[in-house]
N, CA, C and O atoms as a DFTB+ gen file, in Angstrom:
596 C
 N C O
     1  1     141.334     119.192     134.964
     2  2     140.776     119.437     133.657
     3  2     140.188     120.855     133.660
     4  3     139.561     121.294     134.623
     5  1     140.406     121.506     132.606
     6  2     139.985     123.038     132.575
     7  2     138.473     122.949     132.576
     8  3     137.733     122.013     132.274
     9  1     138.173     124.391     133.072
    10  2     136.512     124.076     133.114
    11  2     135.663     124.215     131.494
    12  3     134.544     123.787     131.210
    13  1     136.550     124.894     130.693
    14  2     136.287     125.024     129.174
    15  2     136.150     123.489     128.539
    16  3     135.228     123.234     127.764
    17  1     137.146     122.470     128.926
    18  2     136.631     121.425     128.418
    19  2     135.513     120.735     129.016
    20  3     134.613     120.233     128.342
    21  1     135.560     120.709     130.238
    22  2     134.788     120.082     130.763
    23  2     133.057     120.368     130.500
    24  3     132.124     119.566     130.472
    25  1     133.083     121.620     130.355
    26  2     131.996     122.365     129.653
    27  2     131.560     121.969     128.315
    28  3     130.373     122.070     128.005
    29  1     132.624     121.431     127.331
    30  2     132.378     121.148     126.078
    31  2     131.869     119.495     126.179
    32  3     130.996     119.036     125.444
    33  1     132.486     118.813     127.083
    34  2     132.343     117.757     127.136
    35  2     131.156     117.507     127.723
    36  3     130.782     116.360     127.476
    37  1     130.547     118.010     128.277
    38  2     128.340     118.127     129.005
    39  2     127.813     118.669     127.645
    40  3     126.894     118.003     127.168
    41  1     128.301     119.962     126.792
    42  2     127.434     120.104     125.917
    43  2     127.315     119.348     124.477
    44  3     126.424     119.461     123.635
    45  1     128.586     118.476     124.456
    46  2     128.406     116.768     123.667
    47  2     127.647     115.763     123.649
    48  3     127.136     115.149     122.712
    49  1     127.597     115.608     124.953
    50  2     126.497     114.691     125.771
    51  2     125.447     114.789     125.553
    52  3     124.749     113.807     125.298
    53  1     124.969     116.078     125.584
    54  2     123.517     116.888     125.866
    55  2     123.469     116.784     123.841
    56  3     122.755     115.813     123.587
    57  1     123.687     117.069     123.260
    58  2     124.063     116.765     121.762
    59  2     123.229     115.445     121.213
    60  3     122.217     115.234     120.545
    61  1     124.661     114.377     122.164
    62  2     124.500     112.861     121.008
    63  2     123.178     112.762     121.290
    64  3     122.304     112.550     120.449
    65  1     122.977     112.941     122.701
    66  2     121.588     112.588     123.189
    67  2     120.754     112.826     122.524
    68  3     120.170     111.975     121.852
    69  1     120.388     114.442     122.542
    70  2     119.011     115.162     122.000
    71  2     118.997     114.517     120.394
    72  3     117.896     114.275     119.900
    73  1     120.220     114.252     119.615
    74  2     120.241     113.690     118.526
    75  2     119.801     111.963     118.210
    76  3     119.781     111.526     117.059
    77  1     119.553     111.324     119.111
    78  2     119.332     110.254     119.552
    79  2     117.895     110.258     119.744
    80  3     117.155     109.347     119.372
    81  1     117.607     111.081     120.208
    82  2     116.201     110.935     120.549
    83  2     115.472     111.175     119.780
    84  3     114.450     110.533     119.541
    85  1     116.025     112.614     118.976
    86  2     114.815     112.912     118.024
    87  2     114.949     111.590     116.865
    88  3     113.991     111.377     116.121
    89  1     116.087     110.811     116.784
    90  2     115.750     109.818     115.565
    91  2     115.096     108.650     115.883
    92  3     114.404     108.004     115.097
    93  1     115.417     108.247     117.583
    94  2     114.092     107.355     117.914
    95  2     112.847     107.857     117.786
    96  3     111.996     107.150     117.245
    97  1     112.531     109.080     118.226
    98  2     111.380     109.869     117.954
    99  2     110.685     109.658     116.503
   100  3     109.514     109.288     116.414
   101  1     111.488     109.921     115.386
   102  2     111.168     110.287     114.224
   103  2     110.894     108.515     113.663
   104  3     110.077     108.495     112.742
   105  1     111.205     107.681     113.892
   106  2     111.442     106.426     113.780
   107  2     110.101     105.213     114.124
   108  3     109.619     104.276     113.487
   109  1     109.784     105.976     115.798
   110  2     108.532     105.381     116.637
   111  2     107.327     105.763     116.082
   112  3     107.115     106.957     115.868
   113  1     106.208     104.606     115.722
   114  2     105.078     104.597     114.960
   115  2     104.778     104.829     113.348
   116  3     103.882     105.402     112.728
   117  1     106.089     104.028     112.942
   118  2     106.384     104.152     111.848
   119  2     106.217     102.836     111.525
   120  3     106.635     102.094     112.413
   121  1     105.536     102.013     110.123
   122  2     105.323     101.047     109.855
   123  2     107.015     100.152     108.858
   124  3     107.542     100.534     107.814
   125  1     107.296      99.261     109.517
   126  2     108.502      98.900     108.531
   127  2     108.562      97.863     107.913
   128  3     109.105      96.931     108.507
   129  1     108.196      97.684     106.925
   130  2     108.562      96.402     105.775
   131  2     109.328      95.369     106.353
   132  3     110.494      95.540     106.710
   133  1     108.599      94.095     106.479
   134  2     108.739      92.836     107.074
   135  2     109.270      91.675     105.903
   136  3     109.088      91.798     104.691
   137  1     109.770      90.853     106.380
   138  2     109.946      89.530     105.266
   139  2     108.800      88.561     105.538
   140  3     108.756      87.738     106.452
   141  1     107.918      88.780     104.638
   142  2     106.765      88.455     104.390
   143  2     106.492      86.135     104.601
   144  3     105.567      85.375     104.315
   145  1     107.724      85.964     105.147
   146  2     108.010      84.202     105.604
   147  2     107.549      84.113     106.947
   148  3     106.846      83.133     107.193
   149  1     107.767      84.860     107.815
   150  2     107.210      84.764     109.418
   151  2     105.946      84.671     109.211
   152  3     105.172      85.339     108.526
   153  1     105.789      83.571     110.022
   154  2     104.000      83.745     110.129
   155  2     103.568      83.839     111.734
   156  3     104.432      83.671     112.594
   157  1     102.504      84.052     112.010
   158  2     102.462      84.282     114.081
   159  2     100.988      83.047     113.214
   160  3     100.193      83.054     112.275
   161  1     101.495      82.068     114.492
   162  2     100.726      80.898     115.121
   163  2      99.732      81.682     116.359
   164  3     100.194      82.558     117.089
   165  1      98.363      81.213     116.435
   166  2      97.668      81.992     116.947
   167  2      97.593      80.744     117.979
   168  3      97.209      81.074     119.101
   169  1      97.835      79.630     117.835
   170  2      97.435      78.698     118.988
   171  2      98.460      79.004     119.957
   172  3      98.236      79.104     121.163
   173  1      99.711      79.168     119.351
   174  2     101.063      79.787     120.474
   175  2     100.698      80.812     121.107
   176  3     100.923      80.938     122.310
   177  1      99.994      81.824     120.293
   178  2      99.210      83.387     120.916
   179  2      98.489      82.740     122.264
   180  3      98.842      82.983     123.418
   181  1      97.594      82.018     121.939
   182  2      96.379      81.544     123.126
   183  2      95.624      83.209     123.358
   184  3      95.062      83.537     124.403
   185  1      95.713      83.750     122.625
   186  2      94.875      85.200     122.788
   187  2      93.534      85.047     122.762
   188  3      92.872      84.478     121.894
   189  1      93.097      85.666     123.909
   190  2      91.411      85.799     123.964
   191  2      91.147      87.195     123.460
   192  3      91.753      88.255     123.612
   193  1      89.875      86.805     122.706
   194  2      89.326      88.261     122.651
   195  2      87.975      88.261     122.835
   196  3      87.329      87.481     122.136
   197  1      87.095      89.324     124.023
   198  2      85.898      89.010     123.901
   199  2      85.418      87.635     124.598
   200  3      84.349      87.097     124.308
   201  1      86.199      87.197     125.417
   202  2      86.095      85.515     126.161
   203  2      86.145      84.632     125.444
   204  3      85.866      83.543     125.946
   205  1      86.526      84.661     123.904
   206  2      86.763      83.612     123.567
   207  2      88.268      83.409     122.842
   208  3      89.005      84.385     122.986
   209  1      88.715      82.511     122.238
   210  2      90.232      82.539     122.072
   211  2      90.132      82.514     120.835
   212  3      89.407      81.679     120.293
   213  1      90.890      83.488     120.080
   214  2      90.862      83.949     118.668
   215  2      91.548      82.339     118.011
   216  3      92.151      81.406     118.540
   217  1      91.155      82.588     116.833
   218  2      91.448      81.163     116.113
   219  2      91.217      81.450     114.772
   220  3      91.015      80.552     113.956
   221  1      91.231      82.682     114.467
   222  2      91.217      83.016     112.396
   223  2      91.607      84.432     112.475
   224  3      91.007      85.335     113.059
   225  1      92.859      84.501     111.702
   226  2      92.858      85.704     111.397
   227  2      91.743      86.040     110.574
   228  3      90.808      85.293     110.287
   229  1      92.024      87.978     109.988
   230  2      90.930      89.100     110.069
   231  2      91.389      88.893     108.393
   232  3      92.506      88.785     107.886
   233  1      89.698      88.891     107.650
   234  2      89.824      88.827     106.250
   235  2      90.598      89.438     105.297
   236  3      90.774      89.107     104.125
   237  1      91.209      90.704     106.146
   238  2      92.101      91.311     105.510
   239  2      93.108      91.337     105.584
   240  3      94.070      90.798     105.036
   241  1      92.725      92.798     107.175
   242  2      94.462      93.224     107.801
   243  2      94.257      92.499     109.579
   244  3      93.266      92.800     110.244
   245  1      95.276      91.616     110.090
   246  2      95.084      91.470     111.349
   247  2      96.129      92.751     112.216
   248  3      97.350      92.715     112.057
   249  1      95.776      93.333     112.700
   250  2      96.747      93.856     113.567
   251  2      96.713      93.128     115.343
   252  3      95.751      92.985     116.098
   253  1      98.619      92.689     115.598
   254  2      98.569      92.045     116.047
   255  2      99.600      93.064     117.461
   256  3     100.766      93.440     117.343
   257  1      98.940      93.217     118.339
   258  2      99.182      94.286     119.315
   259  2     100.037      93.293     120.561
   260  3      99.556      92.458     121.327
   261  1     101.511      93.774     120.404
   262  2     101.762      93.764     121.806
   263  2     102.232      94.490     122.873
   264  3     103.099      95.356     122.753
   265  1     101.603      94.124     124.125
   266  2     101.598      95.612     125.470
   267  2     102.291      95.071     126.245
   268  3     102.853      94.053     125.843
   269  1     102.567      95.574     127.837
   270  2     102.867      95.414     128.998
   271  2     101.379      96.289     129.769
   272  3     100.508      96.991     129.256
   273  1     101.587      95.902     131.003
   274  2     100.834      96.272     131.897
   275  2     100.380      97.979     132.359
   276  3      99.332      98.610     132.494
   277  1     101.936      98.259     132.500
   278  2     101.747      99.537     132.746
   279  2     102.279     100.858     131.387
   280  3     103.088     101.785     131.411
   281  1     101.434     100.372     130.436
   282  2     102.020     100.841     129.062
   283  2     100.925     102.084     128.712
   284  3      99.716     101.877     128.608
   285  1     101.490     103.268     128.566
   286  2     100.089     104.299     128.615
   287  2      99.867     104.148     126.908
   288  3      98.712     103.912     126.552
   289  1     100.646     104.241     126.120
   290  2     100.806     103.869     124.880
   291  2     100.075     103.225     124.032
   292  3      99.581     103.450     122.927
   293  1     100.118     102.101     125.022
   294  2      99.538     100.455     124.659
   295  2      98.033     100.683     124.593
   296  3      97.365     100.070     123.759
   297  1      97.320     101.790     125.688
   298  2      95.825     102.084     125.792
   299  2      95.502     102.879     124.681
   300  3      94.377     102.852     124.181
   301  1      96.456     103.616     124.242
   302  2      95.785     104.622     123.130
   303  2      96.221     103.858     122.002
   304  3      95.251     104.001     121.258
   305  1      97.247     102.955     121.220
   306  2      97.001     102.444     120.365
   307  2      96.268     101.418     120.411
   308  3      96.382     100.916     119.293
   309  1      95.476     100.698     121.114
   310  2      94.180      99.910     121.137
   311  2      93.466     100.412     121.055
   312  3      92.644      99.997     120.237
   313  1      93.128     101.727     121.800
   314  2      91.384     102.456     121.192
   315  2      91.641     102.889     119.224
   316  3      90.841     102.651     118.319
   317  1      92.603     103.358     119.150
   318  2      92.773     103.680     117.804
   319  2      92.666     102.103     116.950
   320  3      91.823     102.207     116.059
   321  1      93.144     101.029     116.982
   322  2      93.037      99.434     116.361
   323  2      91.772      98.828     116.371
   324  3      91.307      97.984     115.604
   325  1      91.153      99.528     117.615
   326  2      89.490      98.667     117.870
   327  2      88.733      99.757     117.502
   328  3      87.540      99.459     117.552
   329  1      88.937     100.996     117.122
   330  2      88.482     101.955     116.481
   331  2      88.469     101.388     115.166
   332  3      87.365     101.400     114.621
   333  1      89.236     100.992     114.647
   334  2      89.168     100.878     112.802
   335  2      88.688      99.174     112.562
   336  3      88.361      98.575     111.537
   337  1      88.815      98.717     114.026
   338  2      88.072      97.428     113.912
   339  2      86.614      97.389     113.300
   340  3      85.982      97.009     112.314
   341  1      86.468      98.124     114.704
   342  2      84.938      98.776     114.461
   343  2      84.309      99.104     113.582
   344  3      83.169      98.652     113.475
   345  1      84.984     100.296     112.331
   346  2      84.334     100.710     111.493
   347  2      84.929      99.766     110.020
   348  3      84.509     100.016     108.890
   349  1      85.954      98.682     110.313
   350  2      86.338      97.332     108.644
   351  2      86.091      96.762     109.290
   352  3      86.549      96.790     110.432
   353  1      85.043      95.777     108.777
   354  2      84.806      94.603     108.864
   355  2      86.035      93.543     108.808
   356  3      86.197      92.554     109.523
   357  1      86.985      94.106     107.587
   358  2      87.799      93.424     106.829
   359  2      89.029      92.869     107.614
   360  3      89.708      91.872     107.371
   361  1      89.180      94.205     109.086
   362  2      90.104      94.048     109.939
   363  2      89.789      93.697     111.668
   364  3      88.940      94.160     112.430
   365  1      90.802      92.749     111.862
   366  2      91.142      92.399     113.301
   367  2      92.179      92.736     114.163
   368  3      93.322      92.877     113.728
   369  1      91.831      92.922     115.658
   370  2      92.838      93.685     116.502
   371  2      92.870      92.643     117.707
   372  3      91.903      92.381     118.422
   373  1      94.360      92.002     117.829
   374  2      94.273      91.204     118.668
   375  2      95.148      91.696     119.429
   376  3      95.990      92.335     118.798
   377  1      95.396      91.651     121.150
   378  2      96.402      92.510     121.743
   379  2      96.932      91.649     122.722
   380  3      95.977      91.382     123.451
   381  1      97.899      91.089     123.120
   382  2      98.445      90.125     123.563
   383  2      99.307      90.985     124.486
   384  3     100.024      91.923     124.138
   385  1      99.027      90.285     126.313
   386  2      99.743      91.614     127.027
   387  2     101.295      90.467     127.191
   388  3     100.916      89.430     127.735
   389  1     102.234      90.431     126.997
   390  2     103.702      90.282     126.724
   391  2     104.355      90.121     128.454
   392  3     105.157      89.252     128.795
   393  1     103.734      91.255     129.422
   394  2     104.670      91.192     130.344
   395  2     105.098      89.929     131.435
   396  3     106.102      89.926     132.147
   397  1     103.863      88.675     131.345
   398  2     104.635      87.525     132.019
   399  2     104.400      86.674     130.808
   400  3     104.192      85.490     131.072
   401  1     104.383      87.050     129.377
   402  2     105.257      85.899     128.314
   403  2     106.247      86.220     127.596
   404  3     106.163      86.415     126.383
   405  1     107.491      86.327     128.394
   406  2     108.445      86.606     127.577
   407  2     108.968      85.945     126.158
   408  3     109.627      86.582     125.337
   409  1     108.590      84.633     126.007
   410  2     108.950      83.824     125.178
   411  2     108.497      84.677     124.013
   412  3     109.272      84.965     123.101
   413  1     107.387      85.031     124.043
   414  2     107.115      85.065     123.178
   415  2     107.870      86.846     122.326
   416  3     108.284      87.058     121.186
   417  1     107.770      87.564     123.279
   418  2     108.962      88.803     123.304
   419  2     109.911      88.446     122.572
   420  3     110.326      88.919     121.514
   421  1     110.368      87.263     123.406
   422  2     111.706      86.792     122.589
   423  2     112.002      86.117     120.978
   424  3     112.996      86.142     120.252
   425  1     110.105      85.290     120.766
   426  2     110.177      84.682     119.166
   427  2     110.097      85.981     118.606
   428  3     111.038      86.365     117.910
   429  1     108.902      86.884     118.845
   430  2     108.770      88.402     118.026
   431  2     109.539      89.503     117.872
   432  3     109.420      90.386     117.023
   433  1     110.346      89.401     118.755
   434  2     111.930      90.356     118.928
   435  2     111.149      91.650     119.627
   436  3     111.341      92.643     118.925
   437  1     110.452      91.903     120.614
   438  2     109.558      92.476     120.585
   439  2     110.327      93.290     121.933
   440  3     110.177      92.997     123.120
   441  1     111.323      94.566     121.275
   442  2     112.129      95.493     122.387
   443  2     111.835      96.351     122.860
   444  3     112.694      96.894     123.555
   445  1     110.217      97.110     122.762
   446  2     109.492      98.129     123.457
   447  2     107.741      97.914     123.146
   448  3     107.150      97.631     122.105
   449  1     107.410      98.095     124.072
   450  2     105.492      98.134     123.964
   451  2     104.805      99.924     123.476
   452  3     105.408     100.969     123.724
   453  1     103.841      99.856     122.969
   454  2     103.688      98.498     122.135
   455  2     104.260      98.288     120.901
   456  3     104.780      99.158     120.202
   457  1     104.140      96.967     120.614
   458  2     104.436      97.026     119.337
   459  2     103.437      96.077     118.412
   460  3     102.997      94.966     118.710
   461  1     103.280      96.601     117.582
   462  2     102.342      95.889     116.353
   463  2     102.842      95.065     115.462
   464  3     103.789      95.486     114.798
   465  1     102.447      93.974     115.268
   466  2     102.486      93.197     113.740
   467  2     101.375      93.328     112.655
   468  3     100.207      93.153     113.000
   469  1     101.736      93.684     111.116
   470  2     100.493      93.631     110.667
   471  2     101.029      92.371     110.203
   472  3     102.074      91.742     110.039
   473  1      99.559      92.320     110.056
   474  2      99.411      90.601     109.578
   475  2      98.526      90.450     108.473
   476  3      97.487      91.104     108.384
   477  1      99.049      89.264     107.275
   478  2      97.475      89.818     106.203
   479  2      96.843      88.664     106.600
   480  3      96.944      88.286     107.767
   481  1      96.027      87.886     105.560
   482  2      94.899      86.996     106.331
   483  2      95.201      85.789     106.570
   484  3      94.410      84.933     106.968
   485  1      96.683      85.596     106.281
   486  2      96.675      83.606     106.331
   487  2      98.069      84.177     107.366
   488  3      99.066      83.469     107.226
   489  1      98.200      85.144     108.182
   490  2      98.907      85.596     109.292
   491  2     100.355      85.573     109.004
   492  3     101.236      85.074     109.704
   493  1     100.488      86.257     107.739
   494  2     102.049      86.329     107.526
   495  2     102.785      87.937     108.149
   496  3     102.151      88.973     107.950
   497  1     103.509      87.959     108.545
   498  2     104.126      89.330     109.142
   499  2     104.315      89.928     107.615
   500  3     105.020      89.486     106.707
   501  1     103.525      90.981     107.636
   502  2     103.877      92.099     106.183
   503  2     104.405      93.503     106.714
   504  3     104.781      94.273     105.830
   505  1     104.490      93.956     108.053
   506  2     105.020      95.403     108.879
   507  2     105.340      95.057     110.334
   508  3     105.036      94.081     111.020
   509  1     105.780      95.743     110.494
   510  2     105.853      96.207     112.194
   511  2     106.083      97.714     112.573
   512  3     106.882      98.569     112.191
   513  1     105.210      97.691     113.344
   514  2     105.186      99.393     114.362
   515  2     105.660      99.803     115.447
   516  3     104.728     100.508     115.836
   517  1     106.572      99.883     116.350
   518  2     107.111     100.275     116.621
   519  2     106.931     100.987     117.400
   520  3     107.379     102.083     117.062
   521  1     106.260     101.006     118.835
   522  2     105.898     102.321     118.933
   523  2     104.313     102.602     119.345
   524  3     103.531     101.667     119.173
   525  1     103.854     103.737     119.831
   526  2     102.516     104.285     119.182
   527  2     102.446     104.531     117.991
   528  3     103.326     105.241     117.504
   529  1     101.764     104.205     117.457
   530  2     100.880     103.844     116.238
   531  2     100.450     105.302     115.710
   532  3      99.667     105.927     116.425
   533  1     100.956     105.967     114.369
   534  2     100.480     106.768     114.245
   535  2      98.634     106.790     113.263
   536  3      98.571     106.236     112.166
   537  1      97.762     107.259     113.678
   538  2      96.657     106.961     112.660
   539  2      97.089     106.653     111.797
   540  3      97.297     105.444     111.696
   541  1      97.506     107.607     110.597
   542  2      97.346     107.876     108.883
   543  2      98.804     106.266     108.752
   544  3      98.940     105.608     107.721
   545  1      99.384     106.099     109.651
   546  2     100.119     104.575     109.545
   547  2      99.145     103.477     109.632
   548  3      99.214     102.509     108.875
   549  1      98.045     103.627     110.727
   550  2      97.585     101.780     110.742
   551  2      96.542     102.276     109.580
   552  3      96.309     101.337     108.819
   553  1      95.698     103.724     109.143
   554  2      94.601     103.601     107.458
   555  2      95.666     102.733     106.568
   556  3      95.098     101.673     106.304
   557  1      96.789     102.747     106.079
   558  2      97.491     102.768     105.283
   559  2      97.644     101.607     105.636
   560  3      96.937     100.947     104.874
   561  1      98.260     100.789     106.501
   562  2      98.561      99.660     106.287
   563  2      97.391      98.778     106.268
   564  3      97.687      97.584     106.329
   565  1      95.874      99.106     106.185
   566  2      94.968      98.369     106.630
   567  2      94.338      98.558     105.092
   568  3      93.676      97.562     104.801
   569  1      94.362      99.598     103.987
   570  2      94.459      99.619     102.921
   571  2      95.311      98.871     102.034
   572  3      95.026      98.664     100.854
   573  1      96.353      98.467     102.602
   574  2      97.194      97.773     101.795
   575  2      96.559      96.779     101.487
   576  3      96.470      96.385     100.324
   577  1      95.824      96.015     102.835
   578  2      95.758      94.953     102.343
   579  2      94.041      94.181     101.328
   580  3      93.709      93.200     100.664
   581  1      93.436      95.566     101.904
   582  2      92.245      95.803     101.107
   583  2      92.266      95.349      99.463
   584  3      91.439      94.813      98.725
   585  1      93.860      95.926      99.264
   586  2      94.087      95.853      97.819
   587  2      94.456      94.177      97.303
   588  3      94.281      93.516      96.279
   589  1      95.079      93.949      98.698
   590  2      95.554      92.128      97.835
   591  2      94.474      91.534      98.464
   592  3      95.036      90.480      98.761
   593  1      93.007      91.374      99.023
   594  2      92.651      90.736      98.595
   595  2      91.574      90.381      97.703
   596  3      91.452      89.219      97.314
């Protein structure tokens, strides 16, 4: 094979790729419109928060966090979720670490950490994030729900 193609054929590669990435890129921590029928069962969760095991969603917006262990991601979109916890009352941040419950990976379709569910208050899936979490994404989705109720 001539070295001219072979040359064209690495700088294709190097192409689909970089083109690939920037649209996962552009894509990750982006909130996406859910079918508002899923609901997340919190007794299936068994999520503790604070030593005790959550059992009501958040009057408003729940954001429903899932990590793995060694997720650097997963640490900075939790300080940012328990950050806005902190300052709405209205909202809850529950973070469920995923890496020895797969099942549940598998009910949430849940193909990279972290990933978020928003949830409004009777725990229906209304988004998912994708990703790190960009701020001006979880104000916005935590406003949304300010408005319905």
């Amino acid at each position: 094979m001539p070295l001219e193609v072979k040359l064209a054929v690495v700088i294709a590669i190097v192409a689909v790729a970089a083109a690939a990435g920037l649209i996962w890129r552009s894509r990750s921590g982006r909130a996406r419109s859910q079918d508002s029928s899923e609901t997340v069962d919190l007794r299936e969760l068994a999520a503790i928060k604070n030593g005790e095991l959550v059992t009501a969603f958040g009057r408003g917006t729940t954001f429903l966090q899932f990590s793995s262990e060694y997720c650097s991601q997963c640490r900075q979109t939790a300080r940012m979720l328990n950050e806005l916890e902190g300052a709405d009352s209205t909202v809850l941040h529950i973070e469920v670490d995923i890496t020895n419950r797969l099942e549940l990976a598998k009910k949430y379709n849940i193909l990279q950490t972290p990933t978020t569910l928003v949830l409004d208050s009777k725990g229906r899936v209304r988004s998912r994030i994708g990703g790190l979490a960009k701020p001006q994404v979880i104000q916005e989705e935590a406003q949304k729900a300010t408005f319905e109720i």
